[in-house]
mmCIF entry with sequence, helices, sheets and N, C-alpha, C, O atoms, coordinates in Angstrom:
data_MODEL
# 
_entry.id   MODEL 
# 
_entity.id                         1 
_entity.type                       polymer 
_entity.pdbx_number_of_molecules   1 
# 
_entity_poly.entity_id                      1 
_entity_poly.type                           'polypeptide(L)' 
_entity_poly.nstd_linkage                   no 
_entity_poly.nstd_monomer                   no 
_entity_poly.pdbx_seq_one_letter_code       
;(UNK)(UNK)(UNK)(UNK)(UNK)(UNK)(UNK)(UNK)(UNK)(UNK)(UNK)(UNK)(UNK)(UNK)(UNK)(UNK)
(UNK)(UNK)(UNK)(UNK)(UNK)(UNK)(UNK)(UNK)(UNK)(UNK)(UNK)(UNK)(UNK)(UNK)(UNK)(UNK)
(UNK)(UNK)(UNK)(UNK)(UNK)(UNK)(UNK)(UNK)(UNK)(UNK)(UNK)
;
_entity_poly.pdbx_seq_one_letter_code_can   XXXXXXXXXXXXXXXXXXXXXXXXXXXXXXXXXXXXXXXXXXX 
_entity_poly.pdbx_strand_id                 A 
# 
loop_
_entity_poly_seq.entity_id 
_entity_poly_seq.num 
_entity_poly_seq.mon_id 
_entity_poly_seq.hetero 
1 1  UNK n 
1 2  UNK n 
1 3  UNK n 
1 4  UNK n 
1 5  UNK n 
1 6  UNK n 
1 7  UNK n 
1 8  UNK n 
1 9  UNK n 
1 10 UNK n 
1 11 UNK n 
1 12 UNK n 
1 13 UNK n 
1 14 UNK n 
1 15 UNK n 
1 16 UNK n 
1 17 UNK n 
1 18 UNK n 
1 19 UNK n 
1 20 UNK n 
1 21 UNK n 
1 22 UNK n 
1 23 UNK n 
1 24 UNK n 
1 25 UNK n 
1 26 UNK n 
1 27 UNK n 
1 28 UNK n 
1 29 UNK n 
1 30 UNK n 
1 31 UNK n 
1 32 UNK n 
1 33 UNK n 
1 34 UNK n 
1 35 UNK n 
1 36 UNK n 
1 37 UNK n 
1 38 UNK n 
1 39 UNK n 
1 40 UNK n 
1 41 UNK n 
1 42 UNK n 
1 43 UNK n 
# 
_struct_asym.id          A 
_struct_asym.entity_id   1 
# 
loop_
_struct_conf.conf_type_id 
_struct_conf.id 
_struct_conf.pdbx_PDB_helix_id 
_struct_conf.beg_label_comp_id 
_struct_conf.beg_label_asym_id 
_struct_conf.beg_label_seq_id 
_struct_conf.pdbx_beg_PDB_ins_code 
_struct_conf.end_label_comp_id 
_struct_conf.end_label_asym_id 
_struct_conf.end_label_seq_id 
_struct_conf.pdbx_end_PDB_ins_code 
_struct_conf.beg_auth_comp_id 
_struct_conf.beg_auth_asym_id 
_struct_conf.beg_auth_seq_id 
_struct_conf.end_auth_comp_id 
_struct_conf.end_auth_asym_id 
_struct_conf.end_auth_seq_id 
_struct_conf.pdbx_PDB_helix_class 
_struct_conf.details 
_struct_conf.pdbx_PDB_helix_length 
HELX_P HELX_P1 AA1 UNK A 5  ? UNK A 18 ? UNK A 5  UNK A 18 1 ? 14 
HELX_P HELX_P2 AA2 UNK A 30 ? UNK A 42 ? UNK A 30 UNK A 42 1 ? 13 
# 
_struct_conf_type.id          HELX_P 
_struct_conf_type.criteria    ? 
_struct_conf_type.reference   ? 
# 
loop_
_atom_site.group_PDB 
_atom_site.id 
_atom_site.type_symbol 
_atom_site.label_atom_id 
_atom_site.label_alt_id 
_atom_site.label_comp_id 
_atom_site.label_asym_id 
_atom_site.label_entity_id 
_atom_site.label_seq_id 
_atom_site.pdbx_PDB_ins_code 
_atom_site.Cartn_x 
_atom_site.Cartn_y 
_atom_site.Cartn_z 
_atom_site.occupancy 
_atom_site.B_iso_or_equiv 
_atom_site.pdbx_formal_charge 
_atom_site.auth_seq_id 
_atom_site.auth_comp_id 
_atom_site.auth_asym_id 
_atom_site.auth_atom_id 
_atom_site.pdbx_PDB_model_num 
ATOM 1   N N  . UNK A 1 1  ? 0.839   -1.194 0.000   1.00 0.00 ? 1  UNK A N  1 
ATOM 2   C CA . UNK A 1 1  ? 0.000   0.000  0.000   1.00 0.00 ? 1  UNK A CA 1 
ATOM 3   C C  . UNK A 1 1  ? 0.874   1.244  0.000   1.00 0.00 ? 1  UNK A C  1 
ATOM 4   O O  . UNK A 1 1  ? 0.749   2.135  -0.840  1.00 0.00 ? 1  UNK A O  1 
ATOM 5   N N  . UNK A 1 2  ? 1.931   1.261  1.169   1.00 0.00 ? 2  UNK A N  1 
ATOM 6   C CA . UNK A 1 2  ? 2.447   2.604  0.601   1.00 0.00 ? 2  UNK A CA 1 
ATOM 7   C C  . UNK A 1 2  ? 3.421   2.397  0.086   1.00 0.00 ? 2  UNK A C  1 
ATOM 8   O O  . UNK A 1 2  ? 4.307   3.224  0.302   1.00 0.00 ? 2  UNK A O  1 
ATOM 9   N N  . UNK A 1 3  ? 3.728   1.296  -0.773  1.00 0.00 ? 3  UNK A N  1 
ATOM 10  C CA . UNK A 1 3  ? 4.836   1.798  -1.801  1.00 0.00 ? 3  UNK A CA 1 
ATOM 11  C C  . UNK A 1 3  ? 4.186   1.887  -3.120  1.00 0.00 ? 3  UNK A C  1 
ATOM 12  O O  . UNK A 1 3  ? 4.694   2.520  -4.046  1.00 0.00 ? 3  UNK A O  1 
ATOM 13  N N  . UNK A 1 4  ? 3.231   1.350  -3.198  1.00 0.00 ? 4  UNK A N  1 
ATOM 14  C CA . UNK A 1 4  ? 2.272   2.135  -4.263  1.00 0.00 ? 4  UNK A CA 1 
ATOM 15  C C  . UNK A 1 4  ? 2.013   3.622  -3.972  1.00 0.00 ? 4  UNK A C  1 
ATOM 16  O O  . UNK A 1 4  ? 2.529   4.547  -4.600  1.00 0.00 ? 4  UNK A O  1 
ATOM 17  N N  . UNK A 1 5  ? 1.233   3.731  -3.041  1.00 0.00 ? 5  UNK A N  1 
ATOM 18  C CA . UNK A 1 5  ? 1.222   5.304  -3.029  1.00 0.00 ? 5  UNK A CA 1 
ATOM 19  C C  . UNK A 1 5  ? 3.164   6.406  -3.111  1.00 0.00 ? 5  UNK A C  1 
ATOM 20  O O  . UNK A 1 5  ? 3.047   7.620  -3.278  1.00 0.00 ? 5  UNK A O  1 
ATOM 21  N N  . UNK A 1 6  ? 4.184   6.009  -3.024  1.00 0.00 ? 6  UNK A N  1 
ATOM 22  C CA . UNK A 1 6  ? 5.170   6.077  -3.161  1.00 0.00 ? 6  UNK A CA 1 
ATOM 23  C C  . UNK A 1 6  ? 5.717   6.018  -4.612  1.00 0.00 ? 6  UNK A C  1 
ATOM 24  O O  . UNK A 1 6  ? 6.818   6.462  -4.938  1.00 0.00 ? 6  UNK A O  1 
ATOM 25  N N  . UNK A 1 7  ? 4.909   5.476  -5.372  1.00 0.00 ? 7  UNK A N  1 
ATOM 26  C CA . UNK A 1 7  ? 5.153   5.392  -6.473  1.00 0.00 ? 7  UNK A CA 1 
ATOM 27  C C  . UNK A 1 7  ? 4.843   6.033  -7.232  1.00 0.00 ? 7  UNK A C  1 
ATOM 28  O O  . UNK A 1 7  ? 5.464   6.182  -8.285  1.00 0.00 ? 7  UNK A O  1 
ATOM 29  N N  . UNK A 1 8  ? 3.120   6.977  -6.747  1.00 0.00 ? 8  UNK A N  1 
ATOM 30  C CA . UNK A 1 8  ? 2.566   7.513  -7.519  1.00 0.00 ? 8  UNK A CA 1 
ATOM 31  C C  . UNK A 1 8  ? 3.097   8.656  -7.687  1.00 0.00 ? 8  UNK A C  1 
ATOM 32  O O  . UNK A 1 8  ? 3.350   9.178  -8.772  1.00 0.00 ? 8  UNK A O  1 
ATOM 33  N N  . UNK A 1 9  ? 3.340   9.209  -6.344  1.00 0.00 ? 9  UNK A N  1 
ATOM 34  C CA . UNK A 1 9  ? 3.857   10.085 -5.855  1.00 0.00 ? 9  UNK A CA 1 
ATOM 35  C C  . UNK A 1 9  ? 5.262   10.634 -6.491  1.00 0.00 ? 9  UNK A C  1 
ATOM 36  O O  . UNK A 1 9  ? 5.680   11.786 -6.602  1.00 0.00 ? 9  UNK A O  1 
ATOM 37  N N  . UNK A 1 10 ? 5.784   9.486  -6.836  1.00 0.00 ? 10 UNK A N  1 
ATOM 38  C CA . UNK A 1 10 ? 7.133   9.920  -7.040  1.00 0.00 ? 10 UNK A CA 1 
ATOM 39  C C  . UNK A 1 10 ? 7.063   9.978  -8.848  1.00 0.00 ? 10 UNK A C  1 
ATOM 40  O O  . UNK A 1 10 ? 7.977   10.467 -9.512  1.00 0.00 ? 10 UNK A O  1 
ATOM 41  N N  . UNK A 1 11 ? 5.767   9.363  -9.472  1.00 0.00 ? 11 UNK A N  1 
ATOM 42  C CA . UNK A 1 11 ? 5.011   9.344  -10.793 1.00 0.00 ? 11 UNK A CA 1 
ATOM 43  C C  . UNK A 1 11 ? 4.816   11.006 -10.751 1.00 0.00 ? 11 UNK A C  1 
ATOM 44  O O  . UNK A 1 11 ? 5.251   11.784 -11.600 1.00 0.00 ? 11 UNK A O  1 
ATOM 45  N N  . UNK A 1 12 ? 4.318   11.237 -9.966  1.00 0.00 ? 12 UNK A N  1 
ATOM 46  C CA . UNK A 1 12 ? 3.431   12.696 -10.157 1.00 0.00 ? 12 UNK A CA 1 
ATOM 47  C C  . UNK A 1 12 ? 4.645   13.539 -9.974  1.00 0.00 ? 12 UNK A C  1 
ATOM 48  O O  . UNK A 1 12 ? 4.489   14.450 -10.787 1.00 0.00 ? 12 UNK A O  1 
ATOM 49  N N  . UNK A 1 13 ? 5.918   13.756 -9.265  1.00 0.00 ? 13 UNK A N  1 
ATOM 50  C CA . UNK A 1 13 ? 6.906   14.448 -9.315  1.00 0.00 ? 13 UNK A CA 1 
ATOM 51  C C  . UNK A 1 13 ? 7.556   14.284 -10.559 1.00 0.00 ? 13 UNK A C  1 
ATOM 52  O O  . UNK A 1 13 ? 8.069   15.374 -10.812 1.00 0.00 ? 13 UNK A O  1 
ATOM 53  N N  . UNK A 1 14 ? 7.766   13.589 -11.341 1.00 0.00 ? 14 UNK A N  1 
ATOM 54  C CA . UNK A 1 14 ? 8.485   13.237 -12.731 1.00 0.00 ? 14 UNK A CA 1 
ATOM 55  C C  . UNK A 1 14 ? 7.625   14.232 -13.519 1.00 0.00 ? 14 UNK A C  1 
ATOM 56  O O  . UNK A 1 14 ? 8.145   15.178 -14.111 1.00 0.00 ? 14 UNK A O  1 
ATOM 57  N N  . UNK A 1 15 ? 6.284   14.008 -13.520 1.00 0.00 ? 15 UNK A N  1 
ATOM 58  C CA . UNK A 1 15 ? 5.570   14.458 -14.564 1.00 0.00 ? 15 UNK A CA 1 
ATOM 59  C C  . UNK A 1 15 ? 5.328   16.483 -14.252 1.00 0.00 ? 15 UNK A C  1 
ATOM 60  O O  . UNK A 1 15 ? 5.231   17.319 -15.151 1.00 0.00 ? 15 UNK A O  1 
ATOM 61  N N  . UNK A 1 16 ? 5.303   16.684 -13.152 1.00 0.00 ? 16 UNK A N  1 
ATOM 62  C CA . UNK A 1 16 ? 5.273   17.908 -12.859 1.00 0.00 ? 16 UNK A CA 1 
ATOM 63  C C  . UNK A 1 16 ? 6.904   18.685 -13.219 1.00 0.00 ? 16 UNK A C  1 
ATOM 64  O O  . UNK A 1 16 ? 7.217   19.669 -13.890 1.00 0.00 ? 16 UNK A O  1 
ATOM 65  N N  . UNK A 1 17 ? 7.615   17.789 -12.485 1.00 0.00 ? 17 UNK A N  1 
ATOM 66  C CA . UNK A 1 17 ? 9.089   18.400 -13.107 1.00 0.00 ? 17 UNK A CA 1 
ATOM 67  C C  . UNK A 1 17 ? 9.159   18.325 -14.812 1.00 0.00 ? 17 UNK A C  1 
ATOM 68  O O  . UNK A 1 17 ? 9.803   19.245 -15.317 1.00 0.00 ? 17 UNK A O  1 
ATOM 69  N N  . UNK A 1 18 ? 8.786   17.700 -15.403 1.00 0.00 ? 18 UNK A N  1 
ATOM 70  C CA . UNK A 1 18 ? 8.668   17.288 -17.051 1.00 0.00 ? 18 UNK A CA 1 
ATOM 71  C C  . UNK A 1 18 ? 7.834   18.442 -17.238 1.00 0.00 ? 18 UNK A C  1 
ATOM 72  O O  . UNK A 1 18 ? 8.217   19.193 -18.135 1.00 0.00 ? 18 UNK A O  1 
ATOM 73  N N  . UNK A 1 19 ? 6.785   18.779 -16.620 1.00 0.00 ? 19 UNK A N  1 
ATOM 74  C CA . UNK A 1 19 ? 6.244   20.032 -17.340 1.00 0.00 ? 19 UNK A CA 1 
ATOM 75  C C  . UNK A 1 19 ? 5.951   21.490 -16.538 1.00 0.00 ? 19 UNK A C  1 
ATOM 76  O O  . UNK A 1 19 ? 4.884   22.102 -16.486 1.00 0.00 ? 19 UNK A O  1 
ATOM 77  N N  . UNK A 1 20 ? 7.117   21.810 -15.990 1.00 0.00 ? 20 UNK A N  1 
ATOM 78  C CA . UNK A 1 20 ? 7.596   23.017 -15.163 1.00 0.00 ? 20 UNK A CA 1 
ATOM 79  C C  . UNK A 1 20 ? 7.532   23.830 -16.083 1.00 0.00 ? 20 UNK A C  1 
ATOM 80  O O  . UNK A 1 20 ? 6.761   24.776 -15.921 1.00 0.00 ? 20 UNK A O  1 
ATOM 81  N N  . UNK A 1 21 ? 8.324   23.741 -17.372 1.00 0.00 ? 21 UNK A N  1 
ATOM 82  C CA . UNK A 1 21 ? 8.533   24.872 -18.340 1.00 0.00 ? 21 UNK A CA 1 
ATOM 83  C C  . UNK A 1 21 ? 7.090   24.721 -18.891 1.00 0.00 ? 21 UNK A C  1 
ATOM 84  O O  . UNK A 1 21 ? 6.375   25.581 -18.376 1.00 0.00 ? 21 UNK A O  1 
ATOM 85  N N  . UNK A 1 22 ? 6.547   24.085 -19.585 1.00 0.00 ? 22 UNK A N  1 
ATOM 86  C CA . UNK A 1 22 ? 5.101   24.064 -19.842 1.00 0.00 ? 22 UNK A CA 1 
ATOM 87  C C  . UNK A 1 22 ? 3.860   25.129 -19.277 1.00 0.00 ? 22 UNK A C  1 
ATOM 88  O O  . UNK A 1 22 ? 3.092   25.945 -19.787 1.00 0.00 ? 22 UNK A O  1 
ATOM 89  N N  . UNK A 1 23 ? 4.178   24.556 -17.796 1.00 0.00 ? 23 UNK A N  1 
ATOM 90  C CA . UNK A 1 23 ? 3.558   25.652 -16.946 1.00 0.00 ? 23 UNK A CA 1 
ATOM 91  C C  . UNK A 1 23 ? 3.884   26.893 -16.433 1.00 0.00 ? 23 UNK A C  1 
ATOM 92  O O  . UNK A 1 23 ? 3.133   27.546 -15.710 1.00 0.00 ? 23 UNK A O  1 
ATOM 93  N N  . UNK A 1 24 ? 5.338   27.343 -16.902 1.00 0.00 ? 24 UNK A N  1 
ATOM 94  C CA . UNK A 1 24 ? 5.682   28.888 -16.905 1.00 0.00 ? 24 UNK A CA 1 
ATOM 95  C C  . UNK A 1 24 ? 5.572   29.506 -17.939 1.00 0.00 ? 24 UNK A C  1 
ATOM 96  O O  . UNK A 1 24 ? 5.553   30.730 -18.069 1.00 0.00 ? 24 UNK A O  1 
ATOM 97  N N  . UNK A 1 25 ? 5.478   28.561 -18.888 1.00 0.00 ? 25 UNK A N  1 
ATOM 98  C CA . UNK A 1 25 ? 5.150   29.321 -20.233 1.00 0.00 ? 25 UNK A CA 1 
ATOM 99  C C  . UNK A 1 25 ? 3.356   29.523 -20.529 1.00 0.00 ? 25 UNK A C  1 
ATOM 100 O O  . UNK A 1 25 ? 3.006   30.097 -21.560 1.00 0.00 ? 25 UNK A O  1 
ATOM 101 N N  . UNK A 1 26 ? 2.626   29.160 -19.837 1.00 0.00 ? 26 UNK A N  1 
ATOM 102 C CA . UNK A 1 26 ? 1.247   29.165 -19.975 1.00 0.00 ? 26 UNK A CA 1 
ATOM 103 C C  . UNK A 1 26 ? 0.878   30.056 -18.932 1.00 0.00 ? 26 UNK A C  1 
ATOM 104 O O  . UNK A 1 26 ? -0.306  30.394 -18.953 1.00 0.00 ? 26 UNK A O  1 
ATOM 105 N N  . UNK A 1 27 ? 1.616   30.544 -17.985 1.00 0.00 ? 27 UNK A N  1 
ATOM 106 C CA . UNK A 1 27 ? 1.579   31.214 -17.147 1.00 0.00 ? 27 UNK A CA 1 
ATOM 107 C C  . UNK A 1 27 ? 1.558   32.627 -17.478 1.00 0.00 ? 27 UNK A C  1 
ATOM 108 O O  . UNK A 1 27 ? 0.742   33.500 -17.186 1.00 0.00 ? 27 UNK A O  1 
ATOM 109 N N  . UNK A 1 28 ? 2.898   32.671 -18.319 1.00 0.00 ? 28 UNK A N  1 
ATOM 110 C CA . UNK A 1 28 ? 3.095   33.722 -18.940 1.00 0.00 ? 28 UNK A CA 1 
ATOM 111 C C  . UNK A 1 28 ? 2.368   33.950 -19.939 1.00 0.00 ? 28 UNK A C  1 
ATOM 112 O O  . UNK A 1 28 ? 2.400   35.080 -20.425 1.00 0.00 ? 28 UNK A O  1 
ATOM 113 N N  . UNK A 1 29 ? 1.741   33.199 -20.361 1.00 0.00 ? 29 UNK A N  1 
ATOM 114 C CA . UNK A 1 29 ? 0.413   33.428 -21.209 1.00 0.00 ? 29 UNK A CA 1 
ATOM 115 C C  . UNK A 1 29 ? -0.543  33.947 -20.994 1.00 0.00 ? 29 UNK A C  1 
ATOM 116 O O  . UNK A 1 29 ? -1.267  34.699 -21.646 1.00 0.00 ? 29 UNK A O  1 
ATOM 117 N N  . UNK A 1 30 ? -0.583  33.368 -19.620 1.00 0.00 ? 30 UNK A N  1 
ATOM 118 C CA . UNK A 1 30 ? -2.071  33.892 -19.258 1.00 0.00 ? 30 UNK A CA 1 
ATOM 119 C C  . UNK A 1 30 ? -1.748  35.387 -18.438 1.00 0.00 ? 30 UNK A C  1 
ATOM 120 O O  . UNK A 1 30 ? -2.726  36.062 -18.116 1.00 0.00 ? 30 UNK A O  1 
ATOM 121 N N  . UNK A 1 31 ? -0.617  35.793 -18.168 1.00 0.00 ? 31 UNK A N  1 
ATOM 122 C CA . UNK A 1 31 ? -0.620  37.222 -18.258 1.00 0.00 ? 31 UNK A CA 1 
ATOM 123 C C  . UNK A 1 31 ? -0.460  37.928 -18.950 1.00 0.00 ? 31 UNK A C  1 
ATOM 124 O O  . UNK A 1 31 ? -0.559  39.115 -18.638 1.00 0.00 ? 31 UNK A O  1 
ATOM 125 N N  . UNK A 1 32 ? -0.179  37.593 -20.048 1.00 0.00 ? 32 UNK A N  1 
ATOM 126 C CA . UNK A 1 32 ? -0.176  38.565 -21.251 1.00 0.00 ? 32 UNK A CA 1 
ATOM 127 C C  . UNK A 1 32 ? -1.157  39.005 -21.455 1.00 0.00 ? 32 UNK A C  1 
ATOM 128 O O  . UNK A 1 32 ? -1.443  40.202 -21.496 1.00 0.00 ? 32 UNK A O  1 
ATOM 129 N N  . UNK A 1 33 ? -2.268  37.509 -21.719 1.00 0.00 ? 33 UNK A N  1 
ATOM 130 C CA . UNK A 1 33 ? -3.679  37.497 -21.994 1.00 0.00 ? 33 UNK A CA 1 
ATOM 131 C C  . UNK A 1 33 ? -4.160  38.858 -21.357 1.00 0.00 ? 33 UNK A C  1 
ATOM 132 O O  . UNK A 1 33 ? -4.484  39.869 -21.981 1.00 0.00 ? 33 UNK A O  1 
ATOM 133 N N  . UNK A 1 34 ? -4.140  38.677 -19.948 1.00 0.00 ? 34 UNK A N  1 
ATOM 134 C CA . UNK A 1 34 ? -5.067  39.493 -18.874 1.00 0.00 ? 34 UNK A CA 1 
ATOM 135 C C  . UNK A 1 34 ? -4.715  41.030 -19.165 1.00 0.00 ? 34 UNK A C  1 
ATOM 136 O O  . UNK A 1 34 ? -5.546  41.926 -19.015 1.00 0.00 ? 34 UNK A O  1 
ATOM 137 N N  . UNK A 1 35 ? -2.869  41.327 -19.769 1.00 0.00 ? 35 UNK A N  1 
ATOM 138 C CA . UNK A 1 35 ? -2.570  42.172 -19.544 1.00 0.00 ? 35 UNK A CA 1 
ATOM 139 C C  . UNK A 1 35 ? -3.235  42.926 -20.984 1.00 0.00 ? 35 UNK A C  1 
ATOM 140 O O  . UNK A 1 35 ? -3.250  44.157 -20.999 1.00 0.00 ? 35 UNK A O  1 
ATOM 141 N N  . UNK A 1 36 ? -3.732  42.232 -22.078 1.00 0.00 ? 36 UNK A N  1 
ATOM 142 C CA . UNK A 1 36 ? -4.314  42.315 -23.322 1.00 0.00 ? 36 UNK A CA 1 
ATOM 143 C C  . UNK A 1 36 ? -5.726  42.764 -23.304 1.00 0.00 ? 36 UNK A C  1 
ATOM 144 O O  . UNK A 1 36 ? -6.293  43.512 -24.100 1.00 0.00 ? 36 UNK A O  1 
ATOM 145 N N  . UNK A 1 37 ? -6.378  41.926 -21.815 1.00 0.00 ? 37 UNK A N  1 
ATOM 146 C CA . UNK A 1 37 ? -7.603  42.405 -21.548 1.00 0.00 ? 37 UNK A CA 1 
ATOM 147 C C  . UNK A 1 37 ? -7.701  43.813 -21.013 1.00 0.00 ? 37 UNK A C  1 
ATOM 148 O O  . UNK A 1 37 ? -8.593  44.604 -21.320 1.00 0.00 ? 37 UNK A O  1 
ATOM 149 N N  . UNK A 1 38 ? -6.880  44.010 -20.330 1.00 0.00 ? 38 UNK A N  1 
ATOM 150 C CA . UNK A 1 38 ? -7.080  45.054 -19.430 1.00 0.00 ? 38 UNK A CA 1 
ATOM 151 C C  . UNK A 1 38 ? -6.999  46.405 -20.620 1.00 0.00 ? 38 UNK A C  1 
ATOM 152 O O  . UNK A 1 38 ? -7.837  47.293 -20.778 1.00 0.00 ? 38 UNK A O  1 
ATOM 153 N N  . UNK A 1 39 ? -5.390  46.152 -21.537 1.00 0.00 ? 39 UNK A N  1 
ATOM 154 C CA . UNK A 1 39 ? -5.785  47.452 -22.278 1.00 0.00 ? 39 UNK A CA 1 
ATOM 155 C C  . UNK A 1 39 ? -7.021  47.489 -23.053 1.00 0.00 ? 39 UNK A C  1 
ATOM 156 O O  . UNK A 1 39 ? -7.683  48.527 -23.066 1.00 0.00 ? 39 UNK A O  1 
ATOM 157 N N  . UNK A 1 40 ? -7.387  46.476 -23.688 1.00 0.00 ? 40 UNK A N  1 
ATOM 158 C CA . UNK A 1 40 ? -8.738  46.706 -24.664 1.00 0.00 ? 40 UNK A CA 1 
ATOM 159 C C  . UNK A 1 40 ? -9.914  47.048 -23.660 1.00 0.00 ? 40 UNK A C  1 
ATOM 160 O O  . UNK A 1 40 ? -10.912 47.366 -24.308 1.00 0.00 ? 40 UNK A O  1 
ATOM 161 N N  . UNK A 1 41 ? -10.124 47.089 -22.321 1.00 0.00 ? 41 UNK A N  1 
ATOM 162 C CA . UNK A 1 41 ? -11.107 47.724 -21.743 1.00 0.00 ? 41 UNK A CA 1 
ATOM 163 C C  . UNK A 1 41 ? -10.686 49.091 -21.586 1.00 0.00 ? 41 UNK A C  1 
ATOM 164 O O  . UNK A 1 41 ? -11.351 50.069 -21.928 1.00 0.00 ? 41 UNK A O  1 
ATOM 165 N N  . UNK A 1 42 ? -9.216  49.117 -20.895 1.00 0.00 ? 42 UNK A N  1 
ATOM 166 C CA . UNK A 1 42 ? -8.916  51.019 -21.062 1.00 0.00 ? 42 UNK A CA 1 
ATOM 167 C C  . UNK A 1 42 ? -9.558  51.685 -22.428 1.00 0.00 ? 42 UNK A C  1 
ATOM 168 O O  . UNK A 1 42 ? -10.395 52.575 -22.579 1.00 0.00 ? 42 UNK A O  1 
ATOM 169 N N  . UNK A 1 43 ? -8.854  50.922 -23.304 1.00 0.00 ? 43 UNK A N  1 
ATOM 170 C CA . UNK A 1 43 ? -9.375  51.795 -25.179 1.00 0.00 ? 43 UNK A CA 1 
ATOM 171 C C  . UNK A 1 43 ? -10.591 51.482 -25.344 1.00 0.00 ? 43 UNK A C  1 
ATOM 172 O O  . UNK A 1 43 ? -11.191 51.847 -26.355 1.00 0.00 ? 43 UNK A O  1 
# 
């Protein structure tokens, strides 16, 4: 039991480290986005 859960765990750290850059780059997306929204409501 917990070396399954140990496994997953250590599954789910691989896959989060594998997509770190993924998620700073979508990050940065999504502030651009917002920062895109914000001027088209100023204008």
């Amino acid at each position: 039991m917990y070396s399954i859960h140990h496994f997953y765990s250590l599954l789910n750290y691989v896959i989060t480290a594998k997509t770190i850059k993924n998620r700073l780059i979508l990050k940065t997306l999504n502030l651009n986005i917002d920062y895109i929204v914000v001027l088209s409501h100023i204008k």
